[in-house]
C-alpha positions as CSV (number, residue, x, y, z in Angstrom):
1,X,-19.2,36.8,-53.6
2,X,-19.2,40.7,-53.1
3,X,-16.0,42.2,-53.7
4,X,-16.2,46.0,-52.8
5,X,-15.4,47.0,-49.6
6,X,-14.3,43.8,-48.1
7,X,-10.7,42.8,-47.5
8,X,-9.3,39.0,-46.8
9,X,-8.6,37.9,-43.8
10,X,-6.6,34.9,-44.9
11,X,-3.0,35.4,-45.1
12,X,0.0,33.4,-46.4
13,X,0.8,32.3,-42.6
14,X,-1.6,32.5,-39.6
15,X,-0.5,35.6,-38.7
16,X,-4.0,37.9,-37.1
17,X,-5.4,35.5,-36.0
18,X,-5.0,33.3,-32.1
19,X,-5.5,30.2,-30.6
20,X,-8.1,30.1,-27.6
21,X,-9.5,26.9,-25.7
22,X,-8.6,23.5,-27.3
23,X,-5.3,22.4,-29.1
24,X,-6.4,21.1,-32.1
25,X,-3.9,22.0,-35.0
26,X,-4.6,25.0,-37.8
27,X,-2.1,25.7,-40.5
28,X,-2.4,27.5,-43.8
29,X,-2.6,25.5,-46.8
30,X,-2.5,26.9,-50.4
31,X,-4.6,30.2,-49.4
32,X,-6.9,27.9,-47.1
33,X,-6.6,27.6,-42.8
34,X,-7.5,23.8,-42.5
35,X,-7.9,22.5,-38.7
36,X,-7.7,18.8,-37.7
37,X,-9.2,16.9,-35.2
38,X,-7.6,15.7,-32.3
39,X,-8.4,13.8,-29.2
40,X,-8.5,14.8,-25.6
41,X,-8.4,18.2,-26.1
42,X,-12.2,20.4,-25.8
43,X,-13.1,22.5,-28.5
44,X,-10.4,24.5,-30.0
45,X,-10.9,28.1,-31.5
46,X,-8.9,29.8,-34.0
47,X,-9.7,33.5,-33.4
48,X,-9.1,37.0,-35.1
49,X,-6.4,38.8,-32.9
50,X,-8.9,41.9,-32.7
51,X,-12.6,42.4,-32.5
52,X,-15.2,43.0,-35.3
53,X,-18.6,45.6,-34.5
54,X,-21.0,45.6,-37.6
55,X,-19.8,43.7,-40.5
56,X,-21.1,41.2,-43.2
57,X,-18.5,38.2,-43.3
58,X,-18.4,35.9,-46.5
59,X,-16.4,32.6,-46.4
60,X,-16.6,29.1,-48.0
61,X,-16.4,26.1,-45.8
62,X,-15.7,22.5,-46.2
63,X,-16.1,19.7,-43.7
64,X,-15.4,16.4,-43.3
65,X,-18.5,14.4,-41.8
66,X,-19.8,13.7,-39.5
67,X,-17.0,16.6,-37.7
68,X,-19.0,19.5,-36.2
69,X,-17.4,22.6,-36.5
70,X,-18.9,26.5,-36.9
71,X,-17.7,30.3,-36.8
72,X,-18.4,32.6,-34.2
73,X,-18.6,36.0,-34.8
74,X,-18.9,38.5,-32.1
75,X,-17.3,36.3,-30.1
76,X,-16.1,36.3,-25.8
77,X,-13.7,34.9,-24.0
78,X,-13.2,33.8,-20.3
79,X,-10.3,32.2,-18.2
80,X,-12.2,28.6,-16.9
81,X,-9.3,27.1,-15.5
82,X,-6.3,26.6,-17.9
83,X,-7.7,27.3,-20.9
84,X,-9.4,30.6,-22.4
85,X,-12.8,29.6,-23.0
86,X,-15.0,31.2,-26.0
87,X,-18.4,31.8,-25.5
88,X,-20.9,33.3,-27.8
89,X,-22.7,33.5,-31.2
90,X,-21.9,30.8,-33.8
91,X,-22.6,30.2,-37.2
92,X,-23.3,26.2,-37.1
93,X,-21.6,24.1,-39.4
94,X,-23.6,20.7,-39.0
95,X,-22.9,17.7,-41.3
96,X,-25.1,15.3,-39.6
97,X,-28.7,14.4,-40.2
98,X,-30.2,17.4,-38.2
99,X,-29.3,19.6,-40.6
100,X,-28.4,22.6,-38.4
101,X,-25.8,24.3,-40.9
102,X,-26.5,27.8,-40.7
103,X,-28.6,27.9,-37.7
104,X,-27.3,29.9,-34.5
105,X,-25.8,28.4,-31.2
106,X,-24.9,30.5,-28.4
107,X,-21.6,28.7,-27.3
108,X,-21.2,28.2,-23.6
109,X,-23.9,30.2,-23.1
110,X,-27.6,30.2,-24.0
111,X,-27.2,27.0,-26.1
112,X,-29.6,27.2,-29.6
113,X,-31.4,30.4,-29.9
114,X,-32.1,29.8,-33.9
115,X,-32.2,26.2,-34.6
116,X,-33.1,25.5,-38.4
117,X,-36.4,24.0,-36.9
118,X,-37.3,27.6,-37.1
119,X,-36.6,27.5,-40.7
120,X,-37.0,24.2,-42.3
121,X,-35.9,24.6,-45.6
122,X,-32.5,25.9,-45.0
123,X,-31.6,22.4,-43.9
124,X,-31.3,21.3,-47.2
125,X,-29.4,24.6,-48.3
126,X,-25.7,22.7,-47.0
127,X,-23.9,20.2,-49.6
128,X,-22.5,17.1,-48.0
129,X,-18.6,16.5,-49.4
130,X,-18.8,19.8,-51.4
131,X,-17.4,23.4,-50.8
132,X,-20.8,25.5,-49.5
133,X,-20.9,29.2,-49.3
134,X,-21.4,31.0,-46.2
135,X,-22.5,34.6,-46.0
136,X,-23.1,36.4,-42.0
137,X,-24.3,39.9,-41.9
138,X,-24.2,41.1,-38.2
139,X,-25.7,44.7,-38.3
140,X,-26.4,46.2,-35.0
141,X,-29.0,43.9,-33.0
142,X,-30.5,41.9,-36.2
143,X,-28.1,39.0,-37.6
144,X,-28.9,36.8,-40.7
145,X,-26.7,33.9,-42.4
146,X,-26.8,32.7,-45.4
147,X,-26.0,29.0,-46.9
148,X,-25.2,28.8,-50.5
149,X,-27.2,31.6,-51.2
150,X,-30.2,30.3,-48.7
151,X,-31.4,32.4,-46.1
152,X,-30.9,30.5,-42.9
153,X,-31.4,32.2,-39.5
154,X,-32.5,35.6,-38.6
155,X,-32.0,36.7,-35.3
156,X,-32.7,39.9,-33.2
157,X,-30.3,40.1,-30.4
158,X,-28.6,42.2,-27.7
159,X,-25.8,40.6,-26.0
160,X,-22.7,40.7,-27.9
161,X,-22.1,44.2,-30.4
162,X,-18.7,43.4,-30.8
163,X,-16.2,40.4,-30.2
164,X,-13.9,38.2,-32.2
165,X,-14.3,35.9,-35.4
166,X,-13.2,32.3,-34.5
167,X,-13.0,29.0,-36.3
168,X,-14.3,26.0,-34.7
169,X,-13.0,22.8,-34.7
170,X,-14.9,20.3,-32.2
171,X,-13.9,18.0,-29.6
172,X,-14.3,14.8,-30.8
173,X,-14.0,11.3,-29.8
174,X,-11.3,8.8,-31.0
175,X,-13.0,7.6,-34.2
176,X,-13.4,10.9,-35.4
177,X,-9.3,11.8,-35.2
178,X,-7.9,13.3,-38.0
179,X,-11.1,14.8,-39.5
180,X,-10.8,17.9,-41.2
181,X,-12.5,21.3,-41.6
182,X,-11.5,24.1,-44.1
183,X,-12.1,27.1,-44.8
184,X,-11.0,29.7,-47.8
185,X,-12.1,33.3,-49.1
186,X,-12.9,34.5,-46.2
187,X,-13.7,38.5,-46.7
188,X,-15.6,40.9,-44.2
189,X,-16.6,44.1,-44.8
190,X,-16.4,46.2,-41.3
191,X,-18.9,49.5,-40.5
192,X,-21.3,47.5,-42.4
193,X,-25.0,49.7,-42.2
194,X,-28.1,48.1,-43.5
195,X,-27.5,49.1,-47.1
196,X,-25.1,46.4,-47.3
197,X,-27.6,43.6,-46.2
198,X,-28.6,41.7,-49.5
199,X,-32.1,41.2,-50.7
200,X,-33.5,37.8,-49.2
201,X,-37.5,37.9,-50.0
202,X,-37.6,34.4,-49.0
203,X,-35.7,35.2,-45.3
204,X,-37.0,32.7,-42.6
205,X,-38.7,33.7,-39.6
206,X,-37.2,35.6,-37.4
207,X,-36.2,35.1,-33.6
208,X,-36.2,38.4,-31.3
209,X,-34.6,38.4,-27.8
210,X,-34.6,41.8,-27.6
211,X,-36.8,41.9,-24.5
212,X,-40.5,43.1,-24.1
213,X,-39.4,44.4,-28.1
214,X,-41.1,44.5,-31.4
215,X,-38.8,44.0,-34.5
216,X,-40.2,46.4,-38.0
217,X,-40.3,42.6,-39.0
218,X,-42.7,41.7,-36.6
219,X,-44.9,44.2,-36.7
220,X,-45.4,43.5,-40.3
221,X,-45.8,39.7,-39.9
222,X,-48.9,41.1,-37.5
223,X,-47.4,40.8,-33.8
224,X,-48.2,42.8,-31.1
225,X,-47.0,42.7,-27.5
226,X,-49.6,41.4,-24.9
227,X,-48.0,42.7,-21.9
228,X,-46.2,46.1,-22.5
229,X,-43.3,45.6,-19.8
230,X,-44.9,48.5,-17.8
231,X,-48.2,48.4,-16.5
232,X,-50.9,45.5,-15.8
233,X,-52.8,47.1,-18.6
234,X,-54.6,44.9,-20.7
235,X,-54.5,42.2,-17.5
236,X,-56.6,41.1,-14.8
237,X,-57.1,38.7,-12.0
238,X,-58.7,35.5,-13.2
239,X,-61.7,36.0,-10.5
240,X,-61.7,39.4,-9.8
241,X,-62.1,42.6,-12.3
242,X,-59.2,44.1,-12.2
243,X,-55.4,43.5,-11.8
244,X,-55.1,41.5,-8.1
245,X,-53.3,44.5,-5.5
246,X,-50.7,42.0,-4.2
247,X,-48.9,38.7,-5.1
248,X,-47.5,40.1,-8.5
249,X,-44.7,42.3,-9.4
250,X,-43.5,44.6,-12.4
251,X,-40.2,45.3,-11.7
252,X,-37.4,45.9,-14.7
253,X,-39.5,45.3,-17.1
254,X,-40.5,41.8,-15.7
255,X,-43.6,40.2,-14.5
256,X,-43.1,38.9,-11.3
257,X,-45.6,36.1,-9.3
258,X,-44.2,36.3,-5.9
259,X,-43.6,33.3,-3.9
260,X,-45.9,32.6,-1.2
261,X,-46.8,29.0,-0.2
262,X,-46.5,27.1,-3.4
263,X,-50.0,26.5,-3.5
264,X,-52.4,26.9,-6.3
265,X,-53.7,30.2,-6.2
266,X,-53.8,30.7,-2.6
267,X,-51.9,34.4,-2.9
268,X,-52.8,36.9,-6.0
269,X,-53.9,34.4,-7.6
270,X,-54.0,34.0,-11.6
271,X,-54.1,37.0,-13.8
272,X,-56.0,36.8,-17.5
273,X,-56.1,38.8,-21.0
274,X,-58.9,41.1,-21.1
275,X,-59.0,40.1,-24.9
276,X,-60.2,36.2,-25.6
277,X,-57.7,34.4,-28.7
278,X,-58.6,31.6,-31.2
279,X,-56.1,31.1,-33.8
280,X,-52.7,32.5,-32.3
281,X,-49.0,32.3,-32.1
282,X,-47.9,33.2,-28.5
283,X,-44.3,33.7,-27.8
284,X,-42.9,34.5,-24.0
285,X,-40.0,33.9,-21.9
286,X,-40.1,32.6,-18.4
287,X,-37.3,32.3,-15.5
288,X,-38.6,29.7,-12.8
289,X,-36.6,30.1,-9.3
290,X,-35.3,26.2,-8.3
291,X,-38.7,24.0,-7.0
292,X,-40.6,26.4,-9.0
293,X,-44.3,25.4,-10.4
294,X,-46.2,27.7,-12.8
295,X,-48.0,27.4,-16.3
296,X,-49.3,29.9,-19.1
297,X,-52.6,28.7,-20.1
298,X,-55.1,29.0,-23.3
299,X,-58.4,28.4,-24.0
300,X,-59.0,29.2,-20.2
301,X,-62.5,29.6,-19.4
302,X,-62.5,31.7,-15.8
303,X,-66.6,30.8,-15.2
304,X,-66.1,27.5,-14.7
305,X,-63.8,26.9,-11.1
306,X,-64.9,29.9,-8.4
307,X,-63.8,27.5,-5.8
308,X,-60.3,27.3,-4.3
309,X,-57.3,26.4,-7.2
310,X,-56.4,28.0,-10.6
311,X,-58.9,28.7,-13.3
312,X,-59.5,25.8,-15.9
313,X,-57.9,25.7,-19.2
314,X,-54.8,23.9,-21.3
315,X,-51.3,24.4,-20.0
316,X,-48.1,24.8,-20.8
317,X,-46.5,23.8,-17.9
318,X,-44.1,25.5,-16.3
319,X,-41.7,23.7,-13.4
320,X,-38.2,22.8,-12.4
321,X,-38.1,18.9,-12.8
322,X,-35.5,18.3,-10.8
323,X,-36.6,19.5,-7.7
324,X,-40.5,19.9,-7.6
325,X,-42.6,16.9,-6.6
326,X,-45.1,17.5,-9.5
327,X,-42.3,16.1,-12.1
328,X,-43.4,12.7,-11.1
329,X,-46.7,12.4,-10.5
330,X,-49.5,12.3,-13.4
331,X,-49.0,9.9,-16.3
332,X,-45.2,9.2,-17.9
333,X,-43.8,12.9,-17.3
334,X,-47.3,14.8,-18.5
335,X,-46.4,17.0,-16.1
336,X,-43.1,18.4,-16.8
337,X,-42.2,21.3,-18.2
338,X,-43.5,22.0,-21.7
339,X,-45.9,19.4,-21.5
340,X,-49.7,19.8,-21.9
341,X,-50.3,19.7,-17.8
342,X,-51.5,16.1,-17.4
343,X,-51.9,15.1,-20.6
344,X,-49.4,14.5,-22.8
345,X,-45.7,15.0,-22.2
346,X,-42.9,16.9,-23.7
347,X,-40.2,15.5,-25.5
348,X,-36.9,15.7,-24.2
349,X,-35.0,18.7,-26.7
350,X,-31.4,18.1,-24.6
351,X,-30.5,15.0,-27.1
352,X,-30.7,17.8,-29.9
353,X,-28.4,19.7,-28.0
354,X,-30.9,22.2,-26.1
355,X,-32.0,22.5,-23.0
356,X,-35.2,21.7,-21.3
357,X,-35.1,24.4,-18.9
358,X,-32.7,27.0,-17.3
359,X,-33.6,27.8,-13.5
360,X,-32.4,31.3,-12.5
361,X,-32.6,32.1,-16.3
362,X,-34.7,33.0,-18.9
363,X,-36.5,30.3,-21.1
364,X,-38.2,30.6,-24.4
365,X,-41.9,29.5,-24.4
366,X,-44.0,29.5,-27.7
367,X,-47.6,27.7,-28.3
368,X,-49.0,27.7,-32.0
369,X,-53.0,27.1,-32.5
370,X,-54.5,26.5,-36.0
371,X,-57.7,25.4,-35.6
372,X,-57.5,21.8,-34.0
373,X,-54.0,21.6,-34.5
374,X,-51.6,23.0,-31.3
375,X,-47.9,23.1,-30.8
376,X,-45.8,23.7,-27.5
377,X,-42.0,24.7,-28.2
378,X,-39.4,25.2,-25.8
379,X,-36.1,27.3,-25.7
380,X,-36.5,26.6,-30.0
381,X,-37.7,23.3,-30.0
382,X,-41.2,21.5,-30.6
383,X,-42.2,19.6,-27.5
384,X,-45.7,18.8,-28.2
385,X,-47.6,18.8,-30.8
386,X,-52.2,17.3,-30.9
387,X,-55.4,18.1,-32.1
388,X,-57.5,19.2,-29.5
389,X,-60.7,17.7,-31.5
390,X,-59.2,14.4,-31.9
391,X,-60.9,11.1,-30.5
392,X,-56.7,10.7,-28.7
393,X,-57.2,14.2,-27.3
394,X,-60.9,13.4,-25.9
395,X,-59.6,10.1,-24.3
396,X,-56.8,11.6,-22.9
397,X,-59.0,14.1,-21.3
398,X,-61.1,11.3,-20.0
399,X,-58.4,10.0,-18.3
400,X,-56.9,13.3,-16.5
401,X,-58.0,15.7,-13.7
402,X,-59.9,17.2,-16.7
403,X,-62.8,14.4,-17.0
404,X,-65.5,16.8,-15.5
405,X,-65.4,19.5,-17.4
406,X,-67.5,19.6,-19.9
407,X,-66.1,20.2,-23.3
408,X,-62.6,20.7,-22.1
409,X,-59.8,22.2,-24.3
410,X,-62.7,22.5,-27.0
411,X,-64.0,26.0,-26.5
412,X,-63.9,28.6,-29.8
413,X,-61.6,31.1,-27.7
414,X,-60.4,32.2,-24.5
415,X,-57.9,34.3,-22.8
416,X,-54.2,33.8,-21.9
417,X,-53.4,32.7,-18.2
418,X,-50.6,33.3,-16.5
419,X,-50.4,30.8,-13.4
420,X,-49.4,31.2,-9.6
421,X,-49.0,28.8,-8.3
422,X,-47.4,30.0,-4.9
423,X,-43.7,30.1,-6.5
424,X,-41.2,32.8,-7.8
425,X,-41.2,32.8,-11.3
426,X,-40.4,36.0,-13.7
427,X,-42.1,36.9,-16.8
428,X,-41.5,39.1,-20.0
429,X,-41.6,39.8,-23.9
430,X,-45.0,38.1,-23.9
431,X,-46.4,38.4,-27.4
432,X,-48.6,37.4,-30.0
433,X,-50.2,37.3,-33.1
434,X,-53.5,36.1,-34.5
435,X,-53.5,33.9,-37.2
């Protein structure tokens, strides 16, 4: 591990450091802290006594299985109650078969906004019963971690520039009492600048939140932004040539459909790309209002419906579950959100500790074409995944609202669609890449 420039922030006591949330035990042990599990107590945080800006942090870890445990770095607090609850970026420490050791959860927060689904072989970068290596490097807005040497997650992110380091130790339930998680050698070097990142040619993707942003990373992976968080430039009405003169919004750097009578579009109606897409990786985020109903659409073709009702193409569907009636009708959930609208449905990503959807908050949308082969992820997780020239995708199609279009979900290229669908529903950092 580097030496110069960093200083310990281990002691011979626990001095520096401060207990926040839960009550499980920490003690210092022969140069290591080592907390223990306990029951009936939430997730207990061990946390420096000041904040930390721009630093790298190196530390090695080791963790008793199945215990989940993690360090935040930039880290907030908030009085819920009793207890001083932390919230904020952590450094996962997962021993369990998803593999997540090194990704980043936003604690009592956001939930995952770099799950190692992004990044597929830093799951095998953690050692089960052995010491691993940790290494964080939080430099302005762009974050990476680092497993044994592995690079892990790479982040792009604006919330928290400063906050504390804390040590996790999880609630648990009783057959997971006395479980331990240590820790040793843990150094950070502060006023870090981007001389001190280390090279990582093999660095995983890399997850921007920034809003309506480009990262130098992802212009040179070949993104661009479709929307520019401005103007309608580069948009326009699905039926009509240019940008429809009421029902949308840009306001703050979001897009805005405006609610109007929750039908199909009855008030500006859908707007389009000017450009037409093939092979693609399109990214954007999306905050439905509660009962909300939208989609973003691909491989649209806008000749075909100049009736009543949105233009005709695949869906990502957009809608609040929970509330709107949509949820259950179609075919076992093909039409809630992340789904392919009325076709096949998403899985659930809230046993993987996600979230399906936030209402009254942003949510991450991303749909990958290659060729035949489509993906639908949600807030970091893959919901659906077919190949739109399969005999399963043609009966499937046969079976849907779809049947009388000819060729549907086939066509060489189309453009983008953003839906309205009579409903509030906000959108921004809408990007792509061809691939």
């Amino acid at each position: 591990m580097a030496q110069e420039g960093f200083r310990d922030l281990i002691g011979k006591d626990l001095s520096g450091w401060e207990q926040y949330g839960g009550k499980a035990p920490y003690r210092v042990v022969d140069g290591k802290i080592v907390g223990t599990a306990v029951i009936n107590t939430p997730n207990s945080f061990l946390c420096t006594d000041r904040p930390f800006g721009d630093f790298v942090l190196e530390f090695e870890f080791y963790d008793e299985a199945p215990l989940n445990s993690g360090v935040m770095f930039r880290a907030q607090w908030r009085q819920e109650k009793d207890i001083r609850r932390v919230y904020g970026y952590q450094m996962e420490i997962d021993p369990s078969p998803r593999a997540y050791t090194g990704g980043i959860y936003d604690e009592a927060r956001r939930g995952w906004i770099y799950p190692l689904h992004y990044n597929l072989p830093a799951r095998a970068a953690y050692q089960h019963g052995s010491w691993n290596r940790a290494r964080i490097e939080a430099i302005g807005n762009e974050i990476r971690t680092f497993i044994n040497g592995i690079p892990a997650a790479h982040l792009v992110d604006n919330f928290d520039a400063s906050g504390m380091i804390c040590l996790q130790v999880h609630s648990i339930p009783e057959t997971l009492a006395g479980k331990q998680v240590q820790w040793k050698n843990m150094r950070i070097k502060e006023n870090a600048t981007e001389a001190d990142r280390i090279p990582a040619p093999g660095i995983g993707p890399q997850v921007n939140l920034v809003p309506n942003s480009l990262s130098e990373f992802e212009r040179r992976k070949g993104w661009r932004l479709l929307w520019d968080g401005k103007t309608t430039q580069g948009w326009r009405g699905a039926k009509l040539d240019a940008f429809p003169e009421s029902g949308w919004e840009i306001k703050e750097g979001e897009l805005h459909v405006l609610a109007s009578d929750g039908g199909e579009s009855t008030n500006g109606g859908d707007i389009i790309t000017k450009e037409h897409f093939s092979d693609f990786e399109l990214q954007f985020e999306f905050k439905p209002t509660e009962g909300a109903n939208s989609g973003v659409k691909y491989f649209v073709d806008p000749e075909l419906n100049k009736g009543a009702g949105s233009a005709i193409g695949l869906e990502f569907q957009i809608l609040d579950d929970k509330r709107h009636p949509d949820a259950k009708m179609g075919v076992a959930g093909n039409r809630t959100a992340g789904s392919l609208y009325d076709l096949i449905t998403a899985s659930p990503v809230e046993v993987q500790r996600g979230k399906d959807l936030y209402i009254n908050d942003w949510n991450r949308g991303r749909i990958v074409v290659r060729g035949g082969q489509v993906e639908h992820w949600l807030n970091g997780f893959k919901v659906v995944e077919y190949d739109r020239f399969s005999q399963m995708f043609t009966a499937l199609v046969n079976y849907s609202k779809y049947r009388d279009w000819p060729n549907f979900g086939r066509w060489k290229a189309g453009p983008i669609l953003l839906q309205d669908h009579g409903d509030a529903v906000a959108f921004r950092s809408i990007k792509i890449r061809e691939l």
